[in-house]
C-alpha positions in Angstrom: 18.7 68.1 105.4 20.2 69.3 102.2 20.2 72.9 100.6 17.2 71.9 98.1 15.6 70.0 100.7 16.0 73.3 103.3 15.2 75.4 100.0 11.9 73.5 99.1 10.7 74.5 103.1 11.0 77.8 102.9 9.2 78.6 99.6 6.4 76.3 101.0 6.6 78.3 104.1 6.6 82.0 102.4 4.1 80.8 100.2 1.7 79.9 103.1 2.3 82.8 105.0 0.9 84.6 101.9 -2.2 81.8 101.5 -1.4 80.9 98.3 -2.1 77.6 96.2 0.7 75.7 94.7 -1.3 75.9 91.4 -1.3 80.3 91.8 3.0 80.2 92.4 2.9 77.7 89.7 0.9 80.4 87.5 3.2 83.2 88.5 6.2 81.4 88.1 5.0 80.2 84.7 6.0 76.7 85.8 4.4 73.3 86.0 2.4 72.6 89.5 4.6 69.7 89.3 7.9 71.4 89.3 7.1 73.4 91.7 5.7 71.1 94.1 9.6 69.3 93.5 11.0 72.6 94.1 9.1 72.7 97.9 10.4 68.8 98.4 13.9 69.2 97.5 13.5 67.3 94.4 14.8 69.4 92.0 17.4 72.7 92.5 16.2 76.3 91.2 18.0 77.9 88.6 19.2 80.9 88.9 16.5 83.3 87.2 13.5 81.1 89.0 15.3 81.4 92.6 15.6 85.7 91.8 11.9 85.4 90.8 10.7 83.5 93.8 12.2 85.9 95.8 10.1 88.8 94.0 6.9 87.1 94.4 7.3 86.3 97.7 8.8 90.0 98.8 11.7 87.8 100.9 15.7 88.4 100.8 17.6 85.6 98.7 19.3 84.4 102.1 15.8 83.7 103.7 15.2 81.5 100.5 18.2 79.8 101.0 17.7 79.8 104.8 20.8 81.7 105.9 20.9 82.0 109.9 22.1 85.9 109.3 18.8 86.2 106.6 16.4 84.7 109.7 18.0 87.7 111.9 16.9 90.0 109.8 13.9 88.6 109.4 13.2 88.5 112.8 14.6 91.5 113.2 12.8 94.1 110.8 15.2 96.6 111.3 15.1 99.4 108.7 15.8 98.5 105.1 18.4 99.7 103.1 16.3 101.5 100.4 15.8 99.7 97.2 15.1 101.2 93.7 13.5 98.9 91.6 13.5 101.4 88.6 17.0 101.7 87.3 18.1 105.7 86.5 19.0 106.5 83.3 22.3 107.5 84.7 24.9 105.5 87.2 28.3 106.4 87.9 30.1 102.9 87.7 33.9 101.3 88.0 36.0 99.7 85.7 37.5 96.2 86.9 39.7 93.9 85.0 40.5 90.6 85.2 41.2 87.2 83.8 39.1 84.6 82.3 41.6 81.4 81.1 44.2 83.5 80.2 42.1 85.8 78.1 41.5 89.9 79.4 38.0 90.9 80.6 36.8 94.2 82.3 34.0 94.4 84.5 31.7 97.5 84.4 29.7 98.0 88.1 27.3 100.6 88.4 27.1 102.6 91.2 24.1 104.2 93.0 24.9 106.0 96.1 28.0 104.4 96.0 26.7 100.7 96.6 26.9 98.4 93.5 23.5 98.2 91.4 24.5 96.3 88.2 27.6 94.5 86.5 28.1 94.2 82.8 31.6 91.8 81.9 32.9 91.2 78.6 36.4 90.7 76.6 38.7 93.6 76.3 41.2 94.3 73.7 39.5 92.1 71.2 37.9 92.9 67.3 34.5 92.0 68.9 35.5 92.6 72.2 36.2 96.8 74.7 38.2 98.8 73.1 39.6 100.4 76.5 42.2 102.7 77.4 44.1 100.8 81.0 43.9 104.4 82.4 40.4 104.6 82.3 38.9 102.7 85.7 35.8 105.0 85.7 33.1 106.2 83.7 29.1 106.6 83.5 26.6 103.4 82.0 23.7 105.3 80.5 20.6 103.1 79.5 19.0 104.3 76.1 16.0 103.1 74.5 15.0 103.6 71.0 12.0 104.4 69.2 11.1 100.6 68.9 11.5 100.5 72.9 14.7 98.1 72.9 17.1 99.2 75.4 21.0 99.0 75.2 23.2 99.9 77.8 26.4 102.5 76.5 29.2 103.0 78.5 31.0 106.8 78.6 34.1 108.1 80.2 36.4 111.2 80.0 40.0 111.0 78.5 43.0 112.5 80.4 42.2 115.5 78.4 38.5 115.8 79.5 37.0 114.4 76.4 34.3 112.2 76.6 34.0 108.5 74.6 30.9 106.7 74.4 31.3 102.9 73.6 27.9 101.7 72.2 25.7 98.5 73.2 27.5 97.3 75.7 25.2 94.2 75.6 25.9 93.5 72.6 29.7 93.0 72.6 28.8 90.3 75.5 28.2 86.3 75.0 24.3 85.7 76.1 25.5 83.1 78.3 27.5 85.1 80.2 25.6 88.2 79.6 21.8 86.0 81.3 24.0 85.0 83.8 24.9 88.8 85.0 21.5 90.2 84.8 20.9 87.7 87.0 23.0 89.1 89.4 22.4 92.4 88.9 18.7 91.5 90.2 20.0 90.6 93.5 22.4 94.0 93.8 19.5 96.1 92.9 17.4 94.3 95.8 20.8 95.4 98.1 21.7 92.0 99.1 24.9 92.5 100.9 27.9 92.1 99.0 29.7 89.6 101.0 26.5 87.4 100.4 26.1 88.2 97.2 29.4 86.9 96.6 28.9 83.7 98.6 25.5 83.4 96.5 27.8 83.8 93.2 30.3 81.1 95.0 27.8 78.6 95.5 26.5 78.8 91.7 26.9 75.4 90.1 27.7 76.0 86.5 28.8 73.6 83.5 32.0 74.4 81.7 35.4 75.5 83.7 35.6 78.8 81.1 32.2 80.1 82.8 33.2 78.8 86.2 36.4 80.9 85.9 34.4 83.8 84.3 32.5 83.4 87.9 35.4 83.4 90.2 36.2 87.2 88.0 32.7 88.0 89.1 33.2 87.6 92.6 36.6 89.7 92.5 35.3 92.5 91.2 32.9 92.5 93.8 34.6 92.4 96.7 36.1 95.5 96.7 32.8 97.1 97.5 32.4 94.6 100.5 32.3 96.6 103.9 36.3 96.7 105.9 35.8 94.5 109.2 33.1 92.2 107.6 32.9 88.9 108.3 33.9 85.7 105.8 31.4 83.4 107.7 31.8 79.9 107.2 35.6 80.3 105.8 38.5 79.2 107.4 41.9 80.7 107.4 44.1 78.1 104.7 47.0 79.1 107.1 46.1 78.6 110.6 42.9 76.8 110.0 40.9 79.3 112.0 37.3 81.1 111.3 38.9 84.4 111.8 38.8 86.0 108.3 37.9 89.5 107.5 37.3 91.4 104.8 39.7 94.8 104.1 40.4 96.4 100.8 38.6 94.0 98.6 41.0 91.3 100.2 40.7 88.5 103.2 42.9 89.4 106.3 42.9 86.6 109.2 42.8 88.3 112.5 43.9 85.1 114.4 47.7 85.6 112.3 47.6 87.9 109.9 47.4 85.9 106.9 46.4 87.9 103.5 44.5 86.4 100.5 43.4 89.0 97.6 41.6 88.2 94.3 
């Protein structure tokens, strides 16, 4: 059985458990009856926005979408939830990550709430259109506005070594859509406090189009692994030195228990 065809059970599953007609998910998905009937026999993959959906409708983690063994624990399970809020506050504290995207500088902006990660805004640094940042500054605030027309943009604020604050405006809008879709997206699975080290497999597994968004990906998944628990678990990844499934995480970075072997980034 393949991922779509393991995929299409489980919605088709959840969506019996809740009695409910192909033709009602069809309505609330606002898809065809058709596609959705290929999504539940493995015809067709989800994209990205319809797989977060599916999991709102159907009050389910991602992973037991996807049918993760560790997801099914927890199902079974039931133990306590880590508490979600759905409505974002107007103010998070967040971190400041760069990295690389083919050769070009990005920075990452996470925000924080009670310290677990809630939301990720990336875009180009040091560019006309692009973040003006200072490389000293690796923290700050994201503060959501909305104007008297009800459109929301998302500013960025952060003290200078002299304790003066600097707001940098619409951080949305210095972003490409692509890229912008792709980490609200994302975001929607943080706020639903996925773990990280599956959030990052679930960003691993995306299958995107060109090798500049692909690489703008791989950025993603650094800049969240810092926040993964030390001592967690890479399941399913094998040590490139000794060929063992005995790799950690620690510090943002992989560390192989079986010989020490250390992979970062």
């Amino acid at each position: 059985m393949n991922v779509d065809e393991r995929v299409g059970q489980n919605i088709r599953k959840y969506r019996m458990a809740y009695n409910m007609t192909l033709k009602e998910l069809a309505v609330l998905l606002h898809k065809s009856v058709s596609t959705v009937s290929k999504y539940e026999k493995g015809d067709i993959s989800l994209d990205m926005s319809t797989f977060v959906e599916l999991s709102r409708i159907l009050k389910v983690s991602p992973l037991a979408i996807i049918g993760d063994e560790t997801a099914k624990e927890e199902e079974e399970c039931r133990c306590k939830p880590p508490q979600v809020v759905e409505v974002r506050p107007k103010v998070l504290e967040a971190d400041v990550v760069r990295f690389q995207n083919n050769k070009e500088k990005w920075v990452a902006f996470v925000g924080l709430l009670d310290g677990h990660p809630y939301e990720i805004f990336t875009g180009l640094q040091d560019d006309e259109e692009g973040i003006l940042l200072p490389k000293s500054v690796t923290s700050g605030r994201i503060i959501k506005n909305v104007d008297e027309d009800g459109n929301k943009h998302y500013d960025f604020q952060f003290e200078n070594k002299r304790g003066y604050k600097t707001t940098i405006e619409g951080l949305s809008e210095k972003f490409n859509k692509e890229y912008w879709n792709y980490a609200k997206l994302i975001s929607g699975v943080l706020r639903w406090r996925m773990p990280i080290d599956r959030v990052i497999k679930l960003v691993d597994s995306l299958q995107l189009d060109s090798e500049s968004i692909n690489t703008w990906k791989n950025g993603v998944e650094r800049a969240l692994k810092k926040y993964v628990t030390d001592g967690t678990k890479a399941d399913g990844q094998k040590c490139p030195n000794c060929g063992h499934e005995t790799l950690v995480y620690q510090e943002g970075c992989l560390i192989c228990k079986t010989c020490g072997a250390s992979r970062c980034g």
